[in-house]
N, C-alpha and C positions, 0 to 999 in steps of 0.2 A: 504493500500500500504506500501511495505517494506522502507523506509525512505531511506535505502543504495541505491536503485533501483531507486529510484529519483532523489536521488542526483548525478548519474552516469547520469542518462537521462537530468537532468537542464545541465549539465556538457557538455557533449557531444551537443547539440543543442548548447549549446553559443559560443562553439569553429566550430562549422559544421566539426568535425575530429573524427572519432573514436581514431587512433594513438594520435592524441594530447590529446584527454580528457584522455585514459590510463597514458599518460606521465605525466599532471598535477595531477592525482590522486594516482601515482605507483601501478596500476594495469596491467597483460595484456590486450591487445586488444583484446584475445579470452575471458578475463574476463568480458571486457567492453560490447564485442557483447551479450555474455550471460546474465547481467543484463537489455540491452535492450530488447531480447526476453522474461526476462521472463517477465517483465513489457507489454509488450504487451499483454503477454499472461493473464496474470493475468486482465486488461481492454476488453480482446477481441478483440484488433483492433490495426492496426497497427500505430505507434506515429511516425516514422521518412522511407524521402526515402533515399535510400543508396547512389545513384549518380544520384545530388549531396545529401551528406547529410544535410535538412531541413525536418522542423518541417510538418508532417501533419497536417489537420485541426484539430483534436482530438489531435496530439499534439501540436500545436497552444493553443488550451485549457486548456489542461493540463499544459502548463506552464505559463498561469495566476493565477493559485493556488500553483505550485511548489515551488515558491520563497517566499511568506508568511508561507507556511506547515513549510518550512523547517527552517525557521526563528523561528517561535513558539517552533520548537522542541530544537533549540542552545536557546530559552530564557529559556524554562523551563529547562534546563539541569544546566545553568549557576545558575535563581535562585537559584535551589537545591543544588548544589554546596555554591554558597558564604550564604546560611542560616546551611551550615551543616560545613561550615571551623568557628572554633571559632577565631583563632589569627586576630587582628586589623593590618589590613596590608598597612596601610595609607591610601591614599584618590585618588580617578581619579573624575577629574571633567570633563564633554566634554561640550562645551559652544559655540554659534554660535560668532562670533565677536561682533556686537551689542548689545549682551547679560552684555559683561563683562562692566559692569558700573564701577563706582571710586568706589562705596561701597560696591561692590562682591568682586574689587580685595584685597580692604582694611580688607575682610572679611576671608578670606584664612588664613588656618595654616602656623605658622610660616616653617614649615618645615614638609615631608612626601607629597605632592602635586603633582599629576602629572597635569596636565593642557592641555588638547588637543580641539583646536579651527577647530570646523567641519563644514560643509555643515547644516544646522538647519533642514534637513529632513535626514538628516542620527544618529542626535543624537539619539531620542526615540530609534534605532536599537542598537545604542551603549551602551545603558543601559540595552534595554532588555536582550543582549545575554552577558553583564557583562563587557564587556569592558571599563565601564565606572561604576562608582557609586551613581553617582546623574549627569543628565544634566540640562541645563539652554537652553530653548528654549526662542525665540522673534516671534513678529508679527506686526503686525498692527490690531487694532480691535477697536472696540465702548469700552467706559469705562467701565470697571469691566467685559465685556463681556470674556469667555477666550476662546483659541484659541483652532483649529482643527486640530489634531495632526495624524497623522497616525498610523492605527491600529494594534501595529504590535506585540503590548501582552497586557496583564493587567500590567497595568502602573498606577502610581499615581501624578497627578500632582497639585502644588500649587501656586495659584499666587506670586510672587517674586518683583512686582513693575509696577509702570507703570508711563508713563511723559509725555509730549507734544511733537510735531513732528516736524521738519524743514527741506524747502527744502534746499538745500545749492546749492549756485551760484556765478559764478564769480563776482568779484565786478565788473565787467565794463559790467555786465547784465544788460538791460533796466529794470527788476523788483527787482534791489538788494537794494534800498533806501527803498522798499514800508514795512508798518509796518506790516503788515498779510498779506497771500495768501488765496484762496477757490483752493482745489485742481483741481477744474474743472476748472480756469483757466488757469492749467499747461497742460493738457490733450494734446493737439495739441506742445507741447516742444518736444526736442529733450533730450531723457533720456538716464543714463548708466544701463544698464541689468545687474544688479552685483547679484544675486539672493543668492548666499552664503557669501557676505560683508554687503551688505547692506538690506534695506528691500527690499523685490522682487517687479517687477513692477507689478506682478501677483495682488500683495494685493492692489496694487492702481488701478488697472484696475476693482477688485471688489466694494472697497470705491465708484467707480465711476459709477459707472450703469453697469460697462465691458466693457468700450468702452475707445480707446485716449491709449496715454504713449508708443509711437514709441521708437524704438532702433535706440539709436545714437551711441553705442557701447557697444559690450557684454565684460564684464570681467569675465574671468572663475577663482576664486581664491577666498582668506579670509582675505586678506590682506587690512584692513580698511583704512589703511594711500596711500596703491595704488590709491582707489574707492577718496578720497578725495584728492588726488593730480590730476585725473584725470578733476573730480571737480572747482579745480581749474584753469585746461591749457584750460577748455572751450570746454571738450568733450564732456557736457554730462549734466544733474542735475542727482540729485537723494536724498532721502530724510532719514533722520539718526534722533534718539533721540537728544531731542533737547542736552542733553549733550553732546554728540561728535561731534556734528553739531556747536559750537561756539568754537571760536578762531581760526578756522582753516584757516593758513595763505593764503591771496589772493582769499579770498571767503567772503561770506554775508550768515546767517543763517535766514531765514525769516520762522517764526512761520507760521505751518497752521493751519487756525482757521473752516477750513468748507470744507467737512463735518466732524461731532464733533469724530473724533481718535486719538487714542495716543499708544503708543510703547508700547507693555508690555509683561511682560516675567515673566514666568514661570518655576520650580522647577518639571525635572521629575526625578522620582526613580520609586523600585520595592519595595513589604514589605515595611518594618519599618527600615529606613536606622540605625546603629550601630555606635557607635563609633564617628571618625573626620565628617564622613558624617552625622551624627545625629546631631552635636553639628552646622557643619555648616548649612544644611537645617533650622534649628530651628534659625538660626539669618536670614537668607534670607529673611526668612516667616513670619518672628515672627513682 
C-alpha cells in the first residue's frame, strides 16, 4: 500500500470530512476522493461510506494497522535521518513526570536540554519518530522485572533505577499513622485516575489480581504537584515513588510492602545514542 494513500485515508476517517481532511493536508478534495479510490481499488473493496462519511468494516480494519504502519515509516525515516546528520545538536529528553527523580535532574547538561514531560505511553513514539533522543519511561512492576512498553519500533531500552512505592494520604486519613500498607487493603478506597502524573490505577488493578481501585476523580494532565495537592484536599489516594511521595505538605506517605513492587524506570533510545545523549544515558544506567 502506497503510504501517501493511507495517510489520506487515517486522515479522512478521523475527521469523517473529505473537505476537512483536504484542508488539514492542503490537498484538493478531488485529490483527497482520488487517493481514496484508488486505495480501495488497490484492497478490492470498499473502506469508507460517503453519507455519512464512516469507516467500513474493512475499513474498520484497516485502521487498526494504519496508525502503527504509519508510525514505523516516520521512525524509520527519523532514524535515518539523525544516524546520517553528523552535527551534535544538543539533547531532547521526553520523561513521564515520575520518571524525573532528584538524580536524573541532577544528571542533565548544564546547558543544550530540551526537557519535554509527556503522557509515559506517548514517549516510546516520541523517540521513535525523533522527537525526542533518549526517553525515561516509569511503571510499576516486581523487582528487576522490566516493563511492557508499546510496540511501536525497534527501541532499546535500559533499566535506569528503581525504589519503593507509597500511597500518599491525607493526614486526617484513618490509615495515615499505620507503618506499611498491603495494596489489597486499599483496593475498595477511593483513588485519583491521574494515568499520565502519576502511576496508572491500570498497574494497581494488575498488582492486584485486576480487581478494586474505583475512581474518585480523573485528572487529565502531568502536573505532579496538581495529583499531590489533590492528595492532599482529600480527593483521592494515589501512589508515587516513595521519593516524591515524602514531604508533601498535609499528607502521610505510607510504604507499600505487599505485594512485593517498586517504581522503576527505564532508559529508551534508538541505535547507539551520540554525543550529550551518550554521555547522559551512560550515567543513568551506569
Amino acid at each position: 500500500m502506497d503510504p501517501h494513500l493511507l495517510r489520506t485515508y487515517l486522515t479522512v476517517a478521523r475527521l469523517a470530512s473529505f473537505s476537512e481532511a483536504a484542508r488539514e493536508l492542503g490537498y484538493t478534495q478531488s485529490a483527497v476522493s482520488q487517493h481514496i479510490q484508488a486505495l480501495e481499488l488497490d484492497l478490492g473493496t470498499p473502506l469508507l461510506t460517503r453519507r455519512p462519511v464512516a469507516p467500513t468494516a474493512a475499513g474498520e480494519r484497516l485502521l487498526e494497522h494504519a496508525g502503527p504502519l504509519l508510525l514505523r515509516l516516520d521512525a524509520a525515516r527519523a532514524d535515518v535521518v539523525r544516524m546520517a546528520s553528523a552535527p551534535e545538536h544538543g539533547l531532547t529528553l521526553a520523561a513521564a513526570p515520575t520518571a524525573l527523580a532528584a538524580r536524573v535532574l541532577a544528571a542533565l547538561p548544564a546547558a543544550g536540554v530540551t526537557l519535554r514531560v509527556l503522557a509515559r505511553d506517548a514517549i516510546p513514539a516520541a523517540v521513535a519518530t525523533g522527537t525526542a533522543d533518549l526517553g525515561l519511561v516509569d511503571g510499576l512492576a516486581a523487582p528487576s522485572d522490566p516493563l511492557r512498553l508499546p510496540d511501536v519500533a525497534p527501541l532499546t531500552t535500559r533499566g535506569a533505577g528503581e525504589e519503593p512505592v507509597c500511597v500518599l494520604l491525607p493526614t486526617d486519613h484513618p490509615l495515615a499513622r499505620r507503618p506499611r500498607l498491603r495494596l489489597g487493603d486499599l483496593a475498595d478506597a477511593r483513588w485519583l485516575d491521574a494515568p499520565d502524573a502519576g502511576l496508572p490505577l491500570a498497574h494497581l488493578r494488575a498488582a492486584n489480581g485486576g480487581r478494586g481501585f474505583r475512581t474518585a476523580l480523573h485528572y487529565d494532565g502531568t502536573d505532579l504537584h496538581t495529583l499531590t495537592s489533590l492528595a492532599a484536599a482529600g480527593r483521592g489516594l494515589t501512589l508515587l515513588p516513595r521519593s516524591m511521595a515524602t514531604g508533601v505538605p498535609g499528607t502521610a506517605a505510607v510504604p507499600v510492602t505487599e505485594p512485593r513492587v517498586v517504581h522503576r524506570t527505564e532508559l529508551v533510545h534508538t541505535g547507539a545514542p551520540r554525543g550529550a545523549a551518550a554521555r547522559l544515558a551512560d550515567v543513568l544506567t551506569g
